[in-house]
Structure formats: structure tokens, C-alpha cells
N, CA, C, O and CB atoms as a CASP TS submission, in Angstrom:
PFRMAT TS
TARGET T0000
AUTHOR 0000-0000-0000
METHOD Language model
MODEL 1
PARENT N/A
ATOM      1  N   UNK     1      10.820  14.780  -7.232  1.00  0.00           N
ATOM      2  CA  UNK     1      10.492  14.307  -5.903  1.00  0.00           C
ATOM      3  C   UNK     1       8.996  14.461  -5.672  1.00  0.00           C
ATOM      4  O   UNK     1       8.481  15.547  -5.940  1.00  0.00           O
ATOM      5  CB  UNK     1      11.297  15.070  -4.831  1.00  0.00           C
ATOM      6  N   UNK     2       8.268  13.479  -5.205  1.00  0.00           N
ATOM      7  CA  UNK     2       6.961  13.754  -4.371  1.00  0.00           C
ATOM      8  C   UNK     2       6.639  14.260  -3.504  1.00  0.00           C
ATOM      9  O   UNK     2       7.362  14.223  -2.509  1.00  0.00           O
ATOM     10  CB  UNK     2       6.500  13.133  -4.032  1.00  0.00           C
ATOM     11  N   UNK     3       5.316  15.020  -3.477  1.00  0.00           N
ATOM     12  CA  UNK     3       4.904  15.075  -1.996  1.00  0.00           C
ATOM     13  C   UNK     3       3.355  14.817  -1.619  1.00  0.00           C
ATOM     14  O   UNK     3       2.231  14.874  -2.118  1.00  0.00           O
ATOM     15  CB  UNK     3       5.272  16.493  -1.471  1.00  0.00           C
ATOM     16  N   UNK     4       3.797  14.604  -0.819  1.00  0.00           N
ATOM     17  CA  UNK     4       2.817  13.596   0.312  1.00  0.00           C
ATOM     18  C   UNK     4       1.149  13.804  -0.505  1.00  0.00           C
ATOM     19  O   UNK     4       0.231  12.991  -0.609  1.00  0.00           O
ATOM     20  CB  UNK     4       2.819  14.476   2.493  1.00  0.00           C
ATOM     21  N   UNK     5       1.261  15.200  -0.976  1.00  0.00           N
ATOM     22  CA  UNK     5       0.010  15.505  -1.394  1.00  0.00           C
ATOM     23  C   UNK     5      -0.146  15.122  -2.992  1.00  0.00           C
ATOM     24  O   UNK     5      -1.030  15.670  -3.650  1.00  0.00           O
ATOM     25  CB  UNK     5      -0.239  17.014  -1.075  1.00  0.00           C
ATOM     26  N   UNK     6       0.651  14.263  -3.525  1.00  0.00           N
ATOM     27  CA  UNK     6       0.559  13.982  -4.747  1.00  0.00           C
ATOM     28  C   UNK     6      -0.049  12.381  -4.211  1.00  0.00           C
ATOM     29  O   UNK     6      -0.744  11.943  -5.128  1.00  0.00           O
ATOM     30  CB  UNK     6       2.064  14.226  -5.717  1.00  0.00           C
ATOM     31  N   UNK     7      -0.020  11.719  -3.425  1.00  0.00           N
ATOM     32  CA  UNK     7      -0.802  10.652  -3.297  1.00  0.00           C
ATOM     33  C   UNK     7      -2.445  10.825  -2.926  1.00  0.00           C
ATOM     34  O   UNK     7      -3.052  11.668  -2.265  1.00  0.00           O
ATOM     35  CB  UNK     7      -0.115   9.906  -2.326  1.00  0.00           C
ATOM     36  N   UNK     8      -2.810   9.790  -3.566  1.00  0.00           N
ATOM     37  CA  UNK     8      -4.052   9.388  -2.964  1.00  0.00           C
ATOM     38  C   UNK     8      -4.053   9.112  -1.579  1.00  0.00           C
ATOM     39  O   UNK     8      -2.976   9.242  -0.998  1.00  0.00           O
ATOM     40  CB  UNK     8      -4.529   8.307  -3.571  1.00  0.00           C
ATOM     41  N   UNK     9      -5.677   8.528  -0.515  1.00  0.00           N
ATOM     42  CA  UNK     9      -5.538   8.458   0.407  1.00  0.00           C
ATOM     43  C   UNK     9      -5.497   6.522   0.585  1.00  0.00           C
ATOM     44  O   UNK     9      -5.679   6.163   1.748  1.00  0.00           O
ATOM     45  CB  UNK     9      -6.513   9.458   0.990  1.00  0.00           C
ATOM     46  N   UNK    10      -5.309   5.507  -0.316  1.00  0.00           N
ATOM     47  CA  UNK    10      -4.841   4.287  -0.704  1.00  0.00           C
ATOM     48  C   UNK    10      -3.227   4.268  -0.679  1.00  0.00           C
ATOM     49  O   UNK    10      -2.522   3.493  -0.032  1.00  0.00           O
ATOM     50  CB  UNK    10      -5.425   3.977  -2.080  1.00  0.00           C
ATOM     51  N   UNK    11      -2.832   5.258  -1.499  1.00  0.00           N
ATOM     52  CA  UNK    11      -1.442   5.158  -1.569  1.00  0.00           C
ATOM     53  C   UNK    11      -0.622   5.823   0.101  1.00  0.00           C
ATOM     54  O   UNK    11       0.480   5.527   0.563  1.00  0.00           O
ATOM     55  CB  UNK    11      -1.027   6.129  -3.097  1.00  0.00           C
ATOM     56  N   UNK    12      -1.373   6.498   0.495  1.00  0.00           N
ATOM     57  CA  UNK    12      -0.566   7.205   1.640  1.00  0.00           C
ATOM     58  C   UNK    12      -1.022   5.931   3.265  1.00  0.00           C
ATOM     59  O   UNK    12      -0.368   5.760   4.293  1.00  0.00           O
ATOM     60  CB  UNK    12      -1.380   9.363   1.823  1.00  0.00           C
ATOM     61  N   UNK    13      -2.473   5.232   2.797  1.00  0.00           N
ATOM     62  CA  UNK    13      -2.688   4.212   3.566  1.00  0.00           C
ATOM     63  C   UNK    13      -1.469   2.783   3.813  1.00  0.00           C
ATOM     64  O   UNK    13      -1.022   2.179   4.788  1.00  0.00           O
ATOM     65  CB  UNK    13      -3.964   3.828   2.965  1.00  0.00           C
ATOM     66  N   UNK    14      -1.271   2.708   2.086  1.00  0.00           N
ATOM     67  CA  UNK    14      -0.110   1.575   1.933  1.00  0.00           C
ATOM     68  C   UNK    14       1.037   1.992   2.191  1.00  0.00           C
ATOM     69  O   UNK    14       1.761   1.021   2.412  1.00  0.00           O
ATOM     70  CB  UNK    14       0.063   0.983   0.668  1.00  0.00           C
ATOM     71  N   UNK    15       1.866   3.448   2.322  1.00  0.00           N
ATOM     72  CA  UNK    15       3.103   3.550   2.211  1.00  0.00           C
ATOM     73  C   UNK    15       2.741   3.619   4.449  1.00  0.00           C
ATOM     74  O   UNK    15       3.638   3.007   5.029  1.00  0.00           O
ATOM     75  CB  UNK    15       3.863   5.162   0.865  1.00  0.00           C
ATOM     76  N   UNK    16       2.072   4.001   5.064  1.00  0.00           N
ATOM     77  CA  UNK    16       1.817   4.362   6.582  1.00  0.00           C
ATOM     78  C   UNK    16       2.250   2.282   6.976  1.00  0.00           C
ATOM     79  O   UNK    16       3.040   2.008   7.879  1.00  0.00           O
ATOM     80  CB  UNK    16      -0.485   5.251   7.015  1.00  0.00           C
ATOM     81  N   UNK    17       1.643   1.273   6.218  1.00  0.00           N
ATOM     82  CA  UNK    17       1.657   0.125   6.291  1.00  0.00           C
ATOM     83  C   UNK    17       2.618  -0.390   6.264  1.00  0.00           C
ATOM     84  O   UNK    17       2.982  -1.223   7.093  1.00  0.00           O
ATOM     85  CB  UNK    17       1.105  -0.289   5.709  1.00  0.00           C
ATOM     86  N   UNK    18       3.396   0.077   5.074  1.00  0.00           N
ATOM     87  CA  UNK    18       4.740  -0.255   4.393  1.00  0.00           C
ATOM     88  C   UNK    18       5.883   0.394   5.842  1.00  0.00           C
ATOM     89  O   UNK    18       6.630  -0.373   6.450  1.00  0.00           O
ATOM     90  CB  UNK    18       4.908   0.793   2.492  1.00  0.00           C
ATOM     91  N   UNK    19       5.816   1.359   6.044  1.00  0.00           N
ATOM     92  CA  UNK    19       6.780   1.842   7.178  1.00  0.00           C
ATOM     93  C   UNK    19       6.746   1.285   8.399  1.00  0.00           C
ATOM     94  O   UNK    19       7.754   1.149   9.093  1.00  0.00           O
ATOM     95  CB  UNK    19       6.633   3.126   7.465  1.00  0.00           C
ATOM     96  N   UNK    20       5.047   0.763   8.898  1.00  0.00           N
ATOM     97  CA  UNK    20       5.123   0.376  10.207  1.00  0.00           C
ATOM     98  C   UNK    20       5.287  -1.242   9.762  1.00  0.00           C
ATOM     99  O   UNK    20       4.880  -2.064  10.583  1.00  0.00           O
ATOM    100  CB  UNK    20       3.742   0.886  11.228  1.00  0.00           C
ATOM    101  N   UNK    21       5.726  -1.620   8.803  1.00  0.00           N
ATOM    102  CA  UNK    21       6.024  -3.441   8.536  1.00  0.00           C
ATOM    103  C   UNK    21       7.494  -2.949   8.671  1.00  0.00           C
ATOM    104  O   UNK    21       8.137  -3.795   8.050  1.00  0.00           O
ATOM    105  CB  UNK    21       5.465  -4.490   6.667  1.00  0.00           C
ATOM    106  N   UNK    22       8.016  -2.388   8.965  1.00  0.00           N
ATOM    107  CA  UNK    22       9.745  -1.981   8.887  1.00  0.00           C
ATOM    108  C   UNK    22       9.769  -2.028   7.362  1.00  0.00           C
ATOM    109  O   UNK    22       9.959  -3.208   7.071  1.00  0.00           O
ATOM    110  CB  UNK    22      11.078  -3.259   9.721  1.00  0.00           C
ATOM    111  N   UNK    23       9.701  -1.549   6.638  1.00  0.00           N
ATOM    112  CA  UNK    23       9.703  -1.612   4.910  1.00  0.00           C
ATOM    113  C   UNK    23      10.135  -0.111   4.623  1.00  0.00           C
ATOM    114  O   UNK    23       9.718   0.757   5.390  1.00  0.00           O
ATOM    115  CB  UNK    23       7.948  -2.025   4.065  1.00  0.00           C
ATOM    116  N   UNK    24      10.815   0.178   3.731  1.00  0.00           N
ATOM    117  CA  UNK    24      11.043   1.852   3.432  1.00  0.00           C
ATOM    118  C   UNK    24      10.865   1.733   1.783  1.00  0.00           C
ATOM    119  O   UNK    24      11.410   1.167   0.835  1.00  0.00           O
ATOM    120  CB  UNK    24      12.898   2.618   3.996  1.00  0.00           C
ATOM    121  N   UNK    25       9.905   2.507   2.012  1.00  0.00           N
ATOM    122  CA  UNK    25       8.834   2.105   0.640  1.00  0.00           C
ATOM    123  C   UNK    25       9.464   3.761  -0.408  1.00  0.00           C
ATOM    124  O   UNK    25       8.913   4.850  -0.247  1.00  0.00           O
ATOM    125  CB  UNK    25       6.314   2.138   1.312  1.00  0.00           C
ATOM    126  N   UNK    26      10.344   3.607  -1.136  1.00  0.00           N
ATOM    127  CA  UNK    26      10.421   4.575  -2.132  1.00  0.00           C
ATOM    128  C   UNK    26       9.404   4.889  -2.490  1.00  0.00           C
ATOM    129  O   UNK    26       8.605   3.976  -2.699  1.00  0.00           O
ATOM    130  CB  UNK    26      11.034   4.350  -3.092  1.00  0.00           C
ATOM    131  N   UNK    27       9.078   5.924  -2.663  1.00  0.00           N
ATOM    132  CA  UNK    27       7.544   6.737  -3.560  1.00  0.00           C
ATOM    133  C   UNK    27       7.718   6.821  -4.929  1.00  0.00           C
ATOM    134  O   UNK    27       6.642   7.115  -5.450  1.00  0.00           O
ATOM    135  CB  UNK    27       7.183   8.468  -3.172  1.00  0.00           C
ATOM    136  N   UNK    28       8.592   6.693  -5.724  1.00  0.00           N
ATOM    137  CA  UNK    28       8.811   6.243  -6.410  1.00  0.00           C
ATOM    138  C   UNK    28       8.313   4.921  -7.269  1.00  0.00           C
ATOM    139  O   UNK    28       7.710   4.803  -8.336  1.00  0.00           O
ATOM    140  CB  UNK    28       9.508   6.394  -6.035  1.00  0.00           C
ATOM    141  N   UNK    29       8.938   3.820  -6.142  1.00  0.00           N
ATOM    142  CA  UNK    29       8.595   2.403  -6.551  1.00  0.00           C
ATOM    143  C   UNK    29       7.250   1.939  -5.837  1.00  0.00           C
ATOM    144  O   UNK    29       6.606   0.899  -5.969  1.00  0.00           O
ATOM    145  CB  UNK    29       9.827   1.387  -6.151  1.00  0.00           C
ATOM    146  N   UNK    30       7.047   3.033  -5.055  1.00  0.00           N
ATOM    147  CA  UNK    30       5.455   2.393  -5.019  1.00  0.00           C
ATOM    148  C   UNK    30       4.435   2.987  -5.617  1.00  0.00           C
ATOM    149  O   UNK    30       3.288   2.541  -5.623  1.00  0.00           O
ATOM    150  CB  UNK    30       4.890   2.284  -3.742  1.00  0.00           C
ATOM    151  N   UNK    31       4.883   4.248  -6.264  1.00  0.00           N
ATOM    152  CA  UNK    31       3.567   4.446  -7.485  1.00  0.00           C
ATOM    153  C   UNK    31       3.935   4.130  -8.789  1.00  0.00           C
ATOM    154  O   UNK    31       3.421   4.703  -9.749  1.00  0.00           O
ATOM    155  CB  UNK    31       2.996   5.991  -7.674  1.00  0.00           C
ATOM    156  N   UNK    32       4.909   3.136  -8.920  1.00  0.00           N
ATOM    157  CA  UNK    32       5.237   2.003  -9.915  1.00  0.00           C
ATOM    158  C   UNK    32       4.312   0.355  -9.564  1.00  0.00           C
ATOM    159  O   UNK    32       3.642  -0.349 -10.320  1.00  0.00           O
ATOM    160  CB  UNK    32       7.110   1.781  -9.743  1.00  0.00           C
ATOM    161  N   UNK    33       4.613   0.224  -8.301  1.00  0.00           N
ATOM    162  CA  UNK    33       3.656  -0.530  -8.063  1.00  0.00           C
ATOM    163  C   UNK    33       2.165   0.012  -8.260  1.00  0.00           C
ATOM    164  O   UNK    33       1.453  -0.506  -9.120  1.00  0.00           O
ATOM    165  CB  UNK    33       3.907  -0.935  -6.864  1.00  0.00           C
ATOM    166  N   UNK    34       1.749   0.936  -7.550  1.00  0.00           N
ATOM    167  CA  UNK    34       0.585   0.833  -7.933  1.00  0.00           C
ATOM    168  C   UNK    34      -0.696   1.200  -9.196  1.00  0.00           C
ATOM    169  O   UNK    34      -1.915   1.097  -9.331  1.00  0.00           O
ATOM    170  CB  UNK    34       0.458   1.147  -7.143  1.00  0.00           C
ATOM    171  N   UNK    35       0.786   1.791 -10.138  1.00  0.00           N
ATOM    172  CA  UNK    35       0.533   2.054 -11.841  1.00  0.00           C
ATOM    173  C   UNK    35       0.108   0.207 -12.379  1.00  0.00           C
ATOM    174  O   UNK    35      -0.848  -0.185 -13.048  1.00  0.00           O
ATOM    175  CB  UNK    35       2.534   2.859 -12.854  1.00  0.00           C
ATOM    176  N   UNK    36       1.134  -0.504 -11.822  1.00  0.00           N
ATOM    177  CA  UNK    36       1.439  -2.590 -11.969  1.00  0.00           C
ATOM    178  C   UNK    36       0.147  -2.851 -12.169  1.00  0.00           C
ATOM    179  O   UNK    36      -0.393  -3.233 -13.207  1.00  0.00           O
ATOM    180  CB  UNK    36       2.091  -3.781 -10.328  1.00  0.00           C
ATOM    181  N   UNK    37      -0.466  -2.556 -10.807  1.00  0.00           N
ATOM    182  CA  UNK    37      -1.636  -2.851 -10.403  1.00  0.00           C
ATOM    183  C   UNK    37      -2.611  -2.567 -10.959  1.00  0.00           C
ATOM    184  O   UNK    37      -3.503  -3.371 -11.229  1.00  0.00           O
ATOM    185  CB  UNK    37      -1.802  -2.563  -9.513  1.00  0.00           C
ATOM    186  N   UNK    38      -2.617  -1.368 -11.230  1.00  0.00           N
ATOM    187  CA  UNK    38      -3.906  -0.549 -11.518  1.00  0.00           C
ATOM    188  C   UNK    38      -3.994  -1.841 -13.484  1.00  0.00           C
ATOM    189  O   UNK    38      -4.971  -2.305 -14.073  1.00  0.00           O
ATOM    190  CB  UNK    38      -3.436   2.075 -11.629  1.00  0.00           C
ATOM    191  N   UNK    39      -2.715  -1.909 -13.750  1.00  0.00           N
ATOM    192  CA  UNK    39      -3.294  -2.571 -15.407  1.00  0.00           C
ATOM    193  C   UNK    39      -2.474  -4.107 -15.257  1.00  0.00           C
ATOM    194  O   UNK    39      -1.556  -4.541 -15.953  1.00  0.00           O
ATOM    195  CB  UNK    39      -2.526  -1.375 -17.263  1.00  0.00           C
ATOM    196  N   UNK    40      -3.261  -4.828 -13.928  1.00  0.00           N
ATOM    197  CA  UNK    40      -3.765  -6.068 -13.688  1.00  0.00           C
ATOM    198  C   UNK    40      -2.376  -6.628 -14.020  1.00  0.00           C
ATOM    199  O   UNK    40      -2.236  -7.768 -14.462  1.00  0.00           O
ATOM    200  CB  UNK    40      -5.121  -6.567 -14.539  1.00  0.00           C
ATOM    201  N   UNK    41      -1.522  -5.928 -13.831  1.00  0.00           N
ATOM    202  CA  UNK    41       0.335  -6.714 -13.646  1.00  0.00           C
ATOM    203  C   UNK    41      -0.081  -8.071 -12.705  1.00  0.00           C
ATOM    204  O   UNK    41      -0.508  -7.960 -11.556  1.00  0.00           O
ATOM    205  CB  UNK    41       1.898  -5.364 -12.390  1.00  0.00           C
ATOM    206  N   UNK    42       0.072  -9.061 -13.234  1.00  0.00           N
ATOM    207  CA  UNK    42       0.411 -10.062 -11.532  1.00  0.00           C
ATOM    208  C   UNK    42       1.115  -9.888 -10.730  1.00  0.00           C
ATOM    209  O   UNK    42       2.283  -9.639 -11.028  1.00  0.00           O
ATOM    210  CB  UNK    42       0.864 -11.264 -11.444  1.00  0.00           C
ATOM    211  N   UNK    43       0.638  -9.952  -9.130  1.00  0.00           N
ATOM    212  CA  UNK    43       1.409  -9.888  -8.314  1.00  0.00           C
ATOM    213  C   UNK    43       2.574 -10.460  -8.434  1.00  0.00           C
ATOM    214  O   UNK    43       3.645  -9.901  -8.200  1.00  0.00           O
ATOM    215  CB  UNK    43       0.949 -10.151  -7.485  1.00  0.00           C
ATOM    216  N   UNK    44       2.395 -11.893  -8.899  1.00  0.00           N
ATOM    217  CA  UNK    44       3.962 -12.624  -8.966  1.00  0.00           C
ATOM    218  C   UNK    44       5.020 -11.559  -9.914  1.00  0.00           C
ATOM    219  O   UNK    44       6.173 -11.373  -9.526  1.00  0.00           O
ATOM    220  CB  UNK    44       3.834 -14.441  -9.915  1.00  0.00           C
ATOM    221  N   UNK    45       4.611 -11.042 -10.900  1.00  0.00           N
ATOM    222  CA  UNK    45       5.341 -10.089 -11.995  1.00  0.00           C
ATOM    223  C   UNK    45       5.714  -9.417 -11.260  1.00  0.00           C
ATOM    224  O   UNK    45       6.929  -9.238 -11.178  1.00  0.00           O
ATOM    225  CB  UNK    45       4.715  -9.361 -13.094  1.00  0.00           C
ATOM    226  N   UNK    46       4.795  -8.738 -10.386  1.00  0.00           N
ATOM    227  CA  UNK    46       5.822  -7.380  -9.447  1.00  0.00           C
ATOM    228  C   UNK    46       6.911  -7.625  -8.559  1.00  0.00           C
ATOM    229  O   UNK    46       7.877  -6.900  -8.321  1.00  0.00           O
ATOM    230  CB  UNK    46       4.979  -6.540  -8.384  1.00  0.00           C
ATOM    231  N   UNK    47       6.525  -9.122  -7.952  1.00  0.00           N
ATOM    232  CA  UNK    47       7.731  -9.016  -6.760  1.00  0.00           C
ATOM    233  C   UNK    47       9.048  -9.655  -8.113  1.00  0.00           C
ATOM    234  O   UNK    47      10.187  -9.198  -8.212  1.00  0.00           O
ATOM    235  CB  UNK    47       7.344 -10.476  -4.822  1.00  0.00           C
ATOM    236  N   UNK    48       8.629 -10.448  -8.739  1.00  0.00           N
ATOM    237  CA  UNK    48       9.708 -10.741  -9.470  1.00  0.00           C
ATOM    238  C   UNK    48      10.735  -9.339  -9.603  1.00  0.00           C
ATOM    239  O   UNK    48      11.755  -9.014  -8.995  1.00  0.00           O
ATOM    240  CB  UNK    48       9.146 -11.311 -10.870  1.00  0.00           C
ATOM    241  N   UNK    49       9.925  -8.675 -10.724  1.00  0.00           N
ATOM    242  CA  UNK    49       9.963  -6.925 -11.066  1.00  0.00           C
ATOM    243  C   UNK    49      10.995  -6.870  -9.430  1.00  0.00           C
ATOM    244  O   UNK    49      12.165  -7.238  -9.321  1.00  0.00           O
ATOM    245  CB  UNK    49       7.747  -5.719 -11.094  1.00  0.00           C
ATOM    246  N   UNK    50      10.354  -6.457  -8.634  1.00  0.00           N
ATOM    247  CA  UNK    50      11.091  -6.150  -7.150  1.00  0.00           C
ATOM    248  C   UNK    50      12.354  -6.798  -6.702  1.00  0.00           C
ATOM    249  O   UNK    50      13.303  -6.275  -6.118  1.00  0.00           O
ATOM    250  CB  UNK    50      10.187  -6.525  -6.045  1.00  0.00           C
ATOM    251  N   UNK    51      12.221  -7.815  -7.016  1.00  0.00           N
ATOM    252  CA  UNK    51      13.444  -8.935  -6.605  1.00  0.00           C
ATOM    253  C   UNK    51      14.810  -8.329  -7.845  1.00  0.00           C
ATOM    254  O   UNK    51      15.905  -7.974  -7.408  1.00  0.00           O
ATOM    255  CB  UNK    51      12.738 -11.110  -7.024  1.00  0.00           C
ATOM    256  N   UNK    52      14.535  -8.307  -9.152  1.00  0.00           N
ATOM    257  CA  UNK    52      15.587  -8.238 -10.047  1.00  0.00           C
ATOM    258  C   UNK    52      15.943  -6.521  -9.769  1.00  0.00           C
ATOM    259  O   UNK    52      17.004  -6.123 -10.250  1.00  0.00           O
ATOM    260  CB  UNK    52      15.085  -8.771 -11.744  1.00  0.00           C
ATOM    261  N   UNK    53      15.278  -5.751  -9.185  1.00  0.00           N
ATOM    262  CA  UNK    53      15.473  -4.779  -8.825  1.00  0.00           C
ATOM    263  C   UNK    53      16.705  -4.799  -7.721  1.00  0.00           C
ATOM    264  O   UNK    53      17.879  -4.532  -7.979  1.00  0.00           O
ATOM    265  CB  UNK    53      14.288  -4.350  -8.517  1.00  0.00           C
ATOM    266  N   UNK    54      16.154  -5.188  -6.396  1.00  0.00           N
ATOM    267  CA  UNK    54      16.799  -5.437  -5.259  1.00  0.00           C
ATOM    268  C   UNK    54      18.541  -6.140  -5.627  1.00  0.00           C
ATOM    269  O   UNK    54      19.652  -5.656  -5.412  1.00  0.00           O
ATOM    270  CB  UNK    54      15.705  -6.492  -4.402  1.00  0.00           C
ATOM    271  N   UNK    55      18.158  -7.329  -6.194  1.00  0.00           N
ATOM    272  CA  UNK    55      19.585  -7.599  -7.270  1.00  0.00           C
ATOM    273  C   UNK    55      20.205  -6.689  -7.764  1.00  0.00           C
ATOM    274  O   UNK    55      21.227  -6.476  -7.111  1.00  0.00           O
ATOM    275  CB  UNK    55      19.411  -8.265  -8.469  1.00  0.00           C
ATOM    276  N   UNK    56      20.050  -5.781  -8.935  1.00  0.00           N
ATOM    277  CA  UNK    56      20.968  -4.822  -9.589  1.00  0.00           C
ATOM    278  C   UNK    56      21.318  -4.085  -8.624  1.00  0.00           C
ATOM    279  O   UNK    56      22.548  -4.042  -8.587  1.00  0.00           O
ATOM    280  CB  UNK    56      20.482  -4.026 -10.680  1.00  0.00           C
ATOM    281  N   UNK    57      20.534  -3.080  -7.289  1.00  0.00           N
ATOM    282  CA  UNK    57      20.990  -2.617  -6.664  1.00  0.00           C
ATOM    283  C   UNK    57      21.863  -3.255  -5.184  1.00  0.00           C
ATOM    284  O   UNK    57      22.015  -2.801  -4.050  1.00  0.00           O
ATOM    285  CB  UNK    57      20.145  -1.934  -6.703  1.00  0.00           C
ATOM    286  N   UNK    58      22.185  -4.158  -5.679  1.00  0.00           N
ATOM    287  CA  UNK    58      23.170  -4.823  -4.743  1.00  0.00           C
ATOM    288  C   UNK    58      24.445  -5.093  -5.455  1.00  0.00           C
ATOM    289  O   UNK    58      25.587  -4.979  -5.012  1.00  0.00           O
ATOM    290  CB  UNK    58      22.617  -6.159  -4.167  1.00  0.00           C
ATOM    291  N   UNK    59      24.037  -5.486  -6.685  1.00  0.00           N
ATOM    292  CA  UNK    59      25.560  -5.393  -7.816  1.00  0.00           C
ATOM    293  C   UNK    59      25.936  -3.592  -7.756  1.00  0.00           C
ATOM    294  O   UNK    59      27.070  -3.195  -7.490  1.00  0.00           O
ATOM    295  CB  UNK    59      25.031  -6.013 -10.069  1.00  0.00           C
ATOM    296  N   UNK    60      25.202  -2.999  -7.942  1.00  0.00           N
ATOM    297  CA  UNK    60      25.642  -1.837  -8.311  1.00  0.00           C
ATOM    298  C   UNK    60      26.384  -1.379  -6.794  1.00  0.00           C
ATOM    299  O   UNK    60      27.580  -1.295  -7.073  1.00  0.00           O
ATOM    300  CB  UNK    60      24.365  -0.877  -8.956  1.00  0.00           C
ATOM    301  N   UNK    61      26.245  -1.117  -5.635  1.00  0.00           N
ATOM    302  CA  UNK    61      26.532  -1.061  -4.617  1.00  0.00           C
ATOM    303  C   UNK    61      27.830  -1.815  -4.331  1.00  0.00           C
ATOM    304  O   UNK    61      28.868  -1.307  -3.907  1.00  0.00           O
ATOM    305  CB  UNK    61      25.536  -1.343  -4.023  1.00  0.00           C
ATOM    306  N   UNK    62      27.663  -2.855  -4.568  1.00  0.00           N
ATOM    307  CA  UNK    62      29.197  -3.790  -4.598  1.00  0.00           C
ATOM    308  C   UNK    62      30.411  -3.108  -5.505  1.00  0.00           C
ATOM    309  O   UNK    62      31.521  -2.747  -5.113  1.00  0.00           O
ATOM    310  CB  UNK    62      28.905  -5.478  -5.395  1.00  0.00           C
ATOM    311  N   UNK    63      29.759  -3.040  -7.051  1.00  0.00           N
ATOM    312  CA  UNK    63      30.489  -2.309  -7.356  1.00  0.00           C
ATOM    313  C   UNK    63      30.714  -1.089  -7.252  1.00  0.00           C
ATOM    314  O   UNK    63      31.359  -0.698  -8.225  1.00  0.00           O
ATOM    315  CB  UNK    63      30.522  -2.470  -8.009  1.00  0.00           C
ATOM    316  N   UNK    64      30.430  -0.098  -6.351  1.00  0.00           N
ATOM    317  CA  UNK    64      30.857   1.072  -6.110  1.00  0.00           C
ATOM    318  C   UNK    64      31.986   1.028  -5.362  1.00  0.00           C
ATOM    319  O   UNK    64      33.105   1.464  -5.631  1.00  0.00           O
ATOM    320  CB  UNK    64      29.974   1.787  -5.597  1.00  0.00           C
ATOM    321  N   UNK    65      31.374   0.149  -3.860  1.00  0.00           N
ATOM    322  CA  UNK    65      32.533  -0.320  -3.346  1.00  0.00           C
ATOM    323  C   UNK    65      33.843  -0.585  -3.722  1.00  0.00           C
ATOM    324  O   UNK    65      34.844  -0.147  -3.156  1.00  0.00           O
ATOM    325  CB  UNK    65      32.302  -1.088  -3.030  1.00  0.00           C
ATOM    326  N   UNK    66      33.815  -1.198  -4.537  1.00  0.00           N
ATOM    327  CA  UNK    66      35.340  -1.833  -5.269  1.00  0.00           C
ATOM    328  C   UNK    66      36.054  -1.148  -5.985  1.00  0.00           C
ATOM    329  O   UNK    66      37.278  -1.264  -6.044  1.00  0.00           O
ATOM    330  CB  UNK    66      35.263  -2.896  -6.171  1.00  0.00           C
ATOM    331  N   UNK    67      35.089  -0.005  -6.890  1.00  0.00           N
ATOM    332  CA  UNK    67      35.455   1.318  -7.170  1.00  0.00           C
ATOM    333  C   UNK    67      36.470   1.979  -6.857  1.00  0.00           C
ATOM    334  O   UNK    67      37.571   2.145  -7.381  1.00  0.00           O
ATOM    335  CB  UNK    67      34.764   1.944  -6.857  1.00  0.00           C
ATOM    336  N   UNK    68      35.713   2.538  -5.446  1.00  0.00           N
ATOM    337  CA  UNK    68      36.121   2.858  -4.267  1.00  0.00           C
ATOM    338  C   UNK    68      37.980   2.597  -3.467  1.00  0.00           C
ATOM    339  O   UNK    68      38.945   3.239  -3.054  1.00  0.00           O
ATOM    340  CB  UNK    68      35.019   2.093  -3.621  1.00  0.00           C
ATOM    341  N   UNK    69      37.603   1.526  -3.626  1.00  0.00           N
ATOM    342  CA  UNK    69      38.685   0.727  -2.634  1.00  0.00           C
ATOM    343  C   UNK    69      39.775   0.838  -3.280  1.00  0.00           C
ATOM    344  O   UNK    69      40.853   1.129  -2.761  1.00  0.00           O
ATOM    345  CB  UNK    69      38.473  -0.825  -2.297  1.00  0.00           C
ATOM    346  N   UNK    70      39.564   0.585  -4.627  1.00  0.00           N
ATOM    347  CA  UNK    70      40.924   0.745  -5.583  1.00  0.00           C
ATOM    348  C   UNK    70      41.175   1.719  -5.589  1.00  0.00           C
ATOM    349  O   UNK    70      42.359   1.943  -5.337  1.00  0.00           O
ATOM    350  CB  UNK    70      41.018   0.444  -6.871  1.00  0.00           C
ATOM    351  N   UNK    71      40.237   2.972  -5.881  1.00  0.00           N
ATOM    352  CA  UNK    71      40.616   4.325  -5.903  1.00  0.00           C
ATOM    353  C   UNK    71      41.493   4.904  -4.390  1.00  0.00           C
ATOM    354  O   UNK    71      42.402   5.732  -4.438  1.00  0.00           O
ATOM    355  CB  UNK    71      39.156   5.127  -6.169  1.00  0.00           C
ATOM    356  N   UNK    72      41.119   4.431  -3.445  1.00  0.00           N
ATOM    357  CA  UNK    72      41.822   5.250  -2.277  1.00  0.00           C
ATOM    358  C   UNK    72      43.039   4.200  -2.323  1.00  0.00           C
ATOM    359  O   UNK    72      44.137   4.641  -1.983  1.00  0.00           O
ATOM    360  CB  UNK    72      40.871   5.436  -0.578  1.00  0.00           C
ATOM    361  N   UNK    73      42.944   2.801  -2.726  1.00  0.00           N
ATOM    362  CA  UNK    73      44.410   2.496  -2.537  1.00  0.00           C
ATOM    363  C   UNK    73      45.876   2.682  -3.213  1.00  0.00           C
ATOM    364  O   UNK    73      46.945   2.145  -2.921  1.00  0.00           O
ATOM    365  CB  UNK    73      44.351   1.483  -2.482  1.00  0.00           C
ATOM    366  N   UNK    74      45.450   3.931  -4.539  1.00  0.00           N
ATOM    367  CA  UNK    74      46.368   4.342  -5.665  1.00  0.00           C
ATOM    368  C   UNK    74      46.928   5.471  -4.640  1.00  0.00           C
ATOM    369  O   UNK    74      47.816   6.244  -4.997  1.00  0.00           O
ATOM    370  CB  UNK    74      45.600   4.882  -7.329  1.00  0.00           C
TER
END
């Protein structure tokens, strides 16, 4: 886990940005982003990167659900 004091004052500028855009910026995935960045990733690469992200964790979630559902209905 991070803390607050493991960021720079860029990174703690963008995640203050990221929260007040309604965004909940993992610290995680945003000093993944800004590792992207730092070695000239294209932006388009990252949101892609972001998007196939956002995907798996919507399959994976679905399937927990269903998991789930079967399990309490045995």
C-alpha cells in the first residue's frame, strides 16, 4: 500500500484533480500511469491499457457474481 508521502508533489497534484473530476484514481494505477509516461508510452496506449483494464474488471466482477448466485442457490 502507499502513502501519500511516497508521491511526488505532480503525482499528489494529479490524483487532488483526478478526485475532484469525480474519478477514484487507484495509486496504484496511477503510478503505472505515470511510470507510461515518464518512457513516452502514448497517451492513446494508456487509455487503451485503461479501457482493457476496466473490461477484465467487469468480466471478473460478473463473474463473481454468478459464482455467487449458484453458490447460495445449492
Amino acid at each position: 500500500m502507499y502513502s501519500l508521502r511516497d508521491f511526488s508533489q505532480k503525482e499528489k497534484d494529479l490524483m487532488k484533480f483526478a478526485e475532484l473530476s469525480g474519478i477514484v484514481m487507484n495509486p496504484r494505477i496511477l503510478r503505472s500511469i505515470i511510470e507510461l509516461l515518464q518512457a513516452n508510452t502514448s497517451p492513446a496506449s494508456i487509455i487503451q491499457m485503461l479501457n482493457e483494464l476496466s473490461i477484465f474488471r467487469v468480466q471478473e466482477k460478473t463473474r463473481r457474481q454468478k459464482m455467487l448466485k449458484h453458490l447460495s442457490e445449492k
